[in-house]
Backbone as XML, in Angstrom:
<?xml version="1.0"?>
<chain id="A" units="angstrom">
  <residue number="1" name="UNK">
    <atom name="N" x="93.287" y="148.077" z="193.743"/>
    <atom name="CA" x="93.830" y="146.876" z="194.322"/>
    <atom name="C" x="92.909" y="145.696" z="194.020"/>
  </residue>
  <residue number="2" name="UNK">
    <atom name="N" x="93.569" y="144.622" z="193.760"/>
    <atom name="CA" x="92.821" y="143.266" z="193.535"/>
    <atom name="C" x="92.781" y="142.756" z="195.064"/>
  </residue>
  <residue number="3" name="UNK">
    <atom name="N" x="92.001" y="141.294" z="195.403"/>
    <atom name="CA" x="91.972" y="140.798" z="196.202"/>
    <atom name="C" x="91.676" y="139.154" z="196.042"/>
  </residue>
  <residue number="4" name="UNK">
    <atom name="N" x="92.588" y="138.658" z="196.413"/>
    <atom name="CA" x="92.730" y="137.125" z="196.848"/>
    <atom name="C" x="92.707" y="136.866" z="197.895"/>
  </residue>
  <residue number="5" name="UNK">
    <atom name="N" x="92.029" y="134.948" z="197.904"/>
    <atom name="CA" x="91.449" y="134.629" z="199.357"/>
    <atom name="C" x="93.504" y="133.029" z="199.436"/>
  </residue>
  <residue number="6" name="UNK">
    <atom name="N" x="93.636" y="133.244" z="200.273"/>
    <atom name="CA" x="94.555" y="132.007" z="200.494"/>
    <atom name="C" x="93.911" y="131.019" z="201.229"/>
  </residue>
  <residue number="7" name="UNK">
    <atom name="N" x="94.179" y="129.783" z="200.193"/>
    <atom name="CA" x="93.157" y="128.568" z="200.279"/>
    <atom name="C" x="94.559" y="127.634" z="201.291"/>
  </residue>
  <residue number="8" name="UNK">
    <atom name="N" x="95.492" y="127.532" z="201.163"/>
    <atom name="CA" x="96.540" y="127.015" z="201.759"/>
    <atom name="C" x="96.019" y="126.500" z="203.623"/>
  </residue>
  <residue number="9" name="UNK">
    <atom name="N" x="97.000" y="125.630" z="203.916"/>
    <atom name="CA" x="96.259" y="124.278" z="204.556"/>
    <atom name="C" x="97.074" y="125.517" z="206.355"/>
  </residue>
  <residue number="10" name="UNK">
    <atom name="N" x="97.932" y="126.259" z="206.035"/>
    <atom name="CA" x="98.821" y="126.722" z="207.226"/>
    <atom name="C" x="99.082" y="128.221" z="206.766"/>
  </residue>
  <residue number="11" name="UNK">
    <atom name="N" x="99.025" y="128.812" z="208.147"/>
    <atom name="CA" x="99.429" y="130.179" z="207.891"/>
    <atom name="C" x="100.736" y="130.401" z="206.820"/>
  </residue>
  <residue number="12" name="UNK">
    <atom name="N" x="101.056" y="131.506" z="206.180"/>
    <atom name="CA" x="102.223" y="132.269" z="205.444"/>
    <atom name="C" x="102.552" y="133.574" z="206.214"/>
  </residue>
  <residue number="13" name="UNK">
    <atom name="N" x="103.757" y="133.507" z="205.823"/>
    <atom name="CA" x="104.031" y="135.145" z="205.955"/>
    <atom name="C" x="104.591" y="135.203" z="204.306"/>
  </residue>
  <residue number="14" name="UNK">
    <atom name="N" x="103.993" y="136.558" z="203.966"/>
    <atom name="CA" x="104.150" y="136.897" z="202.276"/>
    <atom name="C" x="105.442" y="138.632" z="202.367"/>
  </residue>
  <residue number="15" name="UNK">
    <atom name="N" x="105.886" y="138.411" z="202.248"/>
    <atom name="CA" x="106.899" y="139.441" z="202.218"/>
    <atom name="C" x="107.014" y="140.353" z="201.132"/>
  </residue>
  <residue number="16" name="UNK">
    <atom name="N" x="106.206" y="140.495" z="200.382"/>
    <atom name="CA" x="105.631" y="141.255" z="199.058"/>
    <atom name="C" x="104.614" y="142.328" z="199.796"/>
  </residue>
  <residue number="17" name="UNK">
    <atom name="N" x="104.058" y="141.275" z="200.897"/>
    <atom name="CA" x="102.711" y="142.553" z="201.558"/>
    <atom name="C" x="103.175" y="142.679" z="203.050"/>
  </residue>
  <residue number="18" name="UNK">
    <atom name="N" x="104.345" y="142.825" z="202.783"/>
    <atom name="CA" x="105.381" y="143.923" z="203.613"/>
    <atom name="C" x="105.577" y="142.476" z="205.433"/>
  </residue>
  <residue number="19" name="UNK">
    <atom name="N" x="105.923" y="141.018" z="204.792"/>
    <atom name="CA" x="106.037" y="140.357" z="205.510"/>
    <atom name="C" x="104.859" y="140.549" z="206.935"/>
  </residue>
  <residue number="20" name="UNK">
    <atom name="N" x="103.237" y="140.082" z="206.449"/>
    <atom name="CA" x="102.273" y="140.369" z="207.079"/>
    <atom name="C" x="102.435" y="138.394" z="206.623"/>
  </residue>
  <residue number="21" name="UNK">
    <atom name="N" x="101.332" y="138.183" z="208.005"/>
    <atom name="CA" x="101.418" y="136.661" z="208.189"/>
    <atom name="C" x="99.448" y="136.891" z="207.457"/>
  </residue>
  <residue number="22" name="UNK">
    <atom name="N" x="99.666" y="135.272" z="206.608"/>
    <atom name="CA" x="97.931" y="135.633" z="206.238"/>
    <atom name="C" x="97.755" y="133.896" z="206.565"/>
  </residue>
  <residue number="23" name="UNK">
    <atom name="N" x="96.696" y="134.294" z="207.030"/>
    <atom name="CA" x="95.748" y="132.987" z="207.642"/>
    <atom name="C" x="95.055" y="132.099" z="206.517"/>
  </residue>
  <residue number="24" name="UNK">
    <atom name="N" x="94.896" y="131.027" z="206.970"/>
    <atom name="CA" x="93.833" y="129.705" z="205.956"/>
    <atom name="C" x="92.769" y="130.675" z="205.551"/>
  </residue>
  <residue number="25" name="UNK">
    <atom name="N" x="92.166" y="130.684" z="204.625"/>
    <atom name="CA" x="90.441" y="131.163" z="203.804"/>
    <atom name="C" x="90.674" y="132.813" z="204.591"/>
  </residue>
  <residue number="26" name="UNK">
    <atom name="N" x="92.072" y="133.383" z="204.596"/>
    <atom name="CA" x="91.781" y="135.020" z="204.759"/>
    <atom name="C" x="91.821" y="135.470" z="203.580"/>
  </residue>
  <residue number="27" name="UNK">
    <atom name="N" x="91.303" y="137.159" z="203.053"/>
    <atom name="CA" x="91.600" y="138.138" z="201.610"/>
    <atom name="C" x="92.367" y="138.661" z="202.132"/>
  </residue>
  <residue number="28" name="UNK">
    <atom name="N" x="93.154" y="139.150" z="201.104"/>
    <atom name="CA" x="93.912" y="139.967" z="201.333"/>
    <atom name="C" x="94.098" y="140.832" z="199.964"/>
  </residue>
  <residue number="29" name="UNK">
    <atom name="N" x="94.649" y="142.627" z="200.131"/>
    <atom name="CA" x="94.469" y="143.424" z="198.784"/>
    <atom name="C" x="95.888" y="143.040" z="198.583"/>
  </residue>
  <residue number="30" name="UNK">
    <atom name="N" x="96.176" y="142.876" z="197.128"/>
    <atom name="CA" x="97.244" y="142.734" z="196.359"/>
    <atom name="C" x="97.465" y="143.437" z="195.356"/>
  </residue>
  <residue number="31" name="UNK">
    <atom name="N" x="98.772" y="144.199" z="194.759"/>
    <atom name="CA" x="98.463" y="145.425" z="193.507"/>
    <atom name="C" x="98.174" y="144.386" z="192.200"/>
  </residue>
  <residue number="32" name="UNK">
    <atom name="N" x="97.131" y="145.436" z="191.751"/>
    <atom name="CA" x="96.525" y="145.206" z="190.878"/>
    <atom name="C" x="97.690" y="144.542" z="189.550"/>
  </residue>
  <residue number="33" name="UNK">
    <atom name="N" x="98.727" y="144.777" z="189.635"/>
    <atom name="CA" x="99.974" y="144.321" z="188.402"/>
    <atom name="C" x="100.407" y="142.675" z="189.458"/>
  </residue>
  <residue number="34" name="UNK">
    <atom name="N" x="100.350" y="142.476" z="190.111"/>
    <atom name="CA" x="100.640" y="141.455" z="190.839"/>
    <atom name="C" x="99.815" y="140.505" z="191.157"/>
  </residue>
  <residue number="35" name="UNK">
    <atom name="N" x="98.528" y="140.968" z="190.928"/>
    <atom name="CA" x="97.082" y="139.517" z="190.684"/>
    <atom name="C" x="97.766" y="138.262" z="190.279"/>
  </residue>
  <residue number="36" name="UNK">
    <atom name="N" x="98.046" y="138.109" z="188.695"/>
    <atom name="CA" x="97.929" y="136.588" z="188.416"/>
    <atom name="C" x="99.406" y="136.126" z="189.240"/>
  </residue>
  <residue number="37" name="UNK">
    <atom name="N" x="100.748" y="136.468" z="189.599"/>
    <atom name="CA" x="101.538" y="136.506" z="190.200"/>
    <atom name="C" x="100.640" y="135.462" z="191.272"/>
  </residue>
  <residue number="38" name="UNK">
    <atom name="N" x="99.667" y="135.925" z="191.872"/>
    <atom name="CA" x="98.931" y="134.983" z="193.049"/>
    <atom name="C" x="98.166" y="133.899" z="192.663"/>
  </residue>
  <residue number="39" name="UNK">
    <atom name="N" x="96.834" y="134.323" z="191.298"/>
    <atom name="CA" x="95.978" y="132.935" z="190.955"/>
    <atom name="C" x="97.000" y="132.054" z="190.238"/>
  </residue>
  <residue number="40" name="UNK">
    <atom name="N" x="98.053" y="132.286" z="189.601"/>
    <atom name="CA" x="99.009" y="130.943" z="188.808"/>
    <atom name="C" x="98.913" y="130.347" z="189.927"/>
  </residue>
  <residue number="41" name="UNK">
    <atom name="N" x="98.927" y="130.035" z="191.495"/>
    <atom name="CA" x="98.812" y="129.295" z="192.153"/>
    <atom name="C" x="97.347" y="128.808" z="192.627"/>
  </residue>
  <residue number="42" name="UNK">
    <atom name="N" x="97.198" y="128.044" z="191.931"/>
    <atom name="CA" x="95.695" y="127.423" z="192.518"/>
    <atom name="C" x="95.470" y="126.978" z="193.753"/>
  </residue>
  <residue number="43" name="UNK">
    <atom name="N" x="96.492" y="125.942" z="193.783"/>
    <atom name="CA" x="97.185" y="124.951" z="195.188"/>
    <atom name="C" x="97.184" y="126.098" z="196.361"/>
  </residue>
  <residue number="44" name="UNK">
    <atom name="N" x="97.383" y="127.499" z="196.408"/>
    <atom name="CA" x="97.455" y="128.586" z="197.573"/>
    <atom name="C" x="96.195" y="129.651" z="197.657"/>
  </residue>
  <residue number="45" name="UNK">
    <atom name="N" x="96.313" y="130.270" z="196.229"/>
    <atom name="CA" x="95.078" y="131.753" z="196.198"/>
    <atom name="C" x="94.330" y="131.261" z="195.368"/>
  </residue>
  <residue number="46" name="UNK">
    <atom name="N" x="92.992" y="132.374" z="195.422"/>
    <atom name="CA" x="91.762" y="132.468" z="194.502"/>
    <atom name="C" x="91.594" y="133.514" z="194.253"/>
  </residue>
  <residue number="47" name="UNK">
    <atom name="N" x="91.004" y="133.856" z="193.413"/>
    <atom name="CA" x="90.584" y="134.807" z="193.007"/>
    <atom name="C" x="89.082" y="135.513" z="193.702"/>
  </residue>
  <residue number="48" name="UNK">
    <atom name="N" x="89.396" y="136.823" z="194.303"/>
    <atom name="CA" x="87.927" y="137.122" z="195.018"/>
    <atom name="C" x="87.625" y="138.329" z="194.275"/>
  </residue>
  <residue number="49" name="UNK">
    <atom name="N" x="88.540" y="139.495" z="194.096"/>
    <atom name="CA" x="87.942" y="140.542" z="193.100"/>
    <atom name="C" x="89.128" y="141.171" z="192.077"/>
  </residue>
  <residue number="50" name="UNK">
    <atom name="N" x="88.930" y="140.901" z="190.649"/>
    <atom name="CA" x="90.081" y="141.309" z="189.691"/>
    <atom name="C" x="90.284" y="142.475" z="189.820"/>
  </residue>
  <residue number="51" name="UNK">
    <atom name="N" x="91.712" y="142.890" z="189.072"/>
    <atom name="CA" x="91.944" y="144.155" z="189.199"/>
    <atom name="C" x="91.113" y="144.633" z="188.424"/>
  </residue>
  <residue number="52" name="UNK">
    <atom name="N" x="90.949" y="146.267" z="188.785"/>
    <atom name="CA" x="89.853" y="146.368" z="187.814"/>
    <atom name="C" x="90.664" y="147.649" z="186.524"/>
  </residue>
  <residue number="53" name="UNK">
    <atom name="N" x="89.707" y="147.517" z="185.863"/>
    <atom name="CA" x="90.105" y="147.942" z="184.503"/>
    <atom name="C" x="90.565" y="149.257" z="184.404"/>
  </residue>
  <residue number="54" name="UNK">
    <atom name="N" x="91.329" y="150.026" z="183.898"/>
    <atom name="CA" x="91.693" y="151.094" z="183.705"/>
    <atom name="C" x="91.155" y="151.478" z="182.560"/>
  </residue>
  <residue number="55" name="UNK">
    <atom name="N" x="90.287" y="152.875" z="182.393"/>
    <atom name="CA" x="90.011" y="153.406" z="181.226"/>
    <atom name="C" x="91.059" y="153.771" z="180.474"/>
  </residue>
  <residue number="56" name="UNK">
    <atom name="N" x="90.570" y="153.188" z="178.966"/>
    <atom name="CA" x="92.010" y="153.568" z="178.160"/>
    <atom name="C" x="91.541" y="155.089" z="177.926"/>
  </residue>
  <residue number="57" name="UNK">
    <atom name="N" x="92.491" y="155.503" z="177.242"/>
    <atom name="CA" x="92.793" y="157.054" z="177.021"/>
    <atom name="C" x="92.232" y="157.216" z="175.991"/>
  </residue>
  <residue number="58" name="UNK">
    <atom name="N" x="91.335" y="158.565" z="175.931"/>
    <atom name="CA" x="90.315" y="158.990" z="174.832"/>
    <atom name="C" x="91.335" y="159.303" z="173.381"/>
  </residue>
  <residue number="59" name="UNK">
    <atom name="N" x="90.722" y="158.318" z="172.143"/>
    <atom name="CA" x="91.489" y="158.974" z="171.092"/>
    <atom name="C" x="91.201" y="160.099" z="170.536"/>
  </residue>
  <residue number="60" name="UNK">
    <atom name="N" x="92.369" y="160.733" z="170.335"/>
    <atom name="CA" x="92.153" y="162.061" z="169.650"/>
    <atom name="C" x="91.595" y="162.006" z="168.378"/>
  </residue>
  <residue number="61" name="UNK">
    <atom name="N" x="90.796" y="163.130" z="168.401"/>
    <atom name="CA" x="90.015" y="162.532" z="166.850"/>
    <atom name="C" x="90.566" y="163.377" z="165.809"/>
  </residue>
  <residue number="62" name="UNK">
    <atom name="N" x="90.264" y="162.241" z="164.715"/>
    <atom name="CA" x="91.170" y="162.820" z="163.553"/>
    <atom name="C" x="89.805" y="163.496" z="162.566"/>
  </residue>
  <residue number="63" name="UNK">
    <atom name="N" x="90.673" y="164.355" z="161.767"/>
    <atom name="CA" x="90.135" y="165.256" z="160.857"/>
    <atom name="C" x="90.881" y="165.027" z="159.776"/>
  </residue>
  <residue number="64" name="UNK">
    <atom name="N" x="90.089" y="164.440" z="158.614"/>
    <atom name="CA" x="90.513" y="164.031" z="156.918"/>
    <atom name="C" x="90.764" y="165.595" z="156.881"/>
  </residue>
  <residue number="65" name="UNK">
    <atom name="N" x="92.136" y="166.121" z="156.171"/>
    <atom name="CA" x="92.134" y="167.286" z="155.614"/>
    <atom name="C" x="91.548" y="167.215" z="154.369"/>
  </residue>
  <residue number="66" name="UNK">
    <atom name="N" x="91.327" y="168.612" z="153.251"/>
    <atom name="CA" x="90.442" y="168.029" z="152.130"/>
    <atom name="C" x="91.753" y="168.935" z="151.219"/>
  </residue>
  <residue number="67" name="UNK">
    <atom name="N" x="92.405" y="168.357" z="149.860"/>
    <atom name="CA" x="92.750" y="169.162" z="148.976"/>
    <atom name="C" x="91.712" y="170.202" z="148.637"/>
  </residue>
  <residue number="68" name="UNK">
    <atom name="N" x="92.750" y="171.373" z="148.583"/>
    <atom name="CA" x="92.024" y="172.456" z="147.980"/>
    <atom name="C" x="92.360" y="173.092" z="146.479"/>
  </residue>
</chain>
């Protein structure tokens, strides 16, 4: 989960995080696919901790066959 702070001047209720009311300068966790969904708004959220990275998947390693 990511987490944004709402900079906004009056409480919200956000109905994405299951219609929970969030306060002036509160965090709150947001899914990690739904982050910038929140910082595109400057004027409301900030950014407090990115989602964090998912390890990509180990490549399988290849083997040159050799003519015989």
């Amino acid at each position: 989960m990511a987490r944004v702070r709402y900079i906004g001047g009056e409480p919200v209720t956000v109905p994405e995080l299951g219609d929970r009311e969030v306060q002036p300068d509160q965090v709150v966790d947001v899914p990690d696919d739904r982050f910038d969904g929140y910082v595109c708004q400057p004027q409301a959220w900030e950014p407090v901790q990115e989602p964090q990275d998912k390890p990509e998947p180990a490549l399988a390693k290849r083997t040159k066959g050799r003519d015989l």
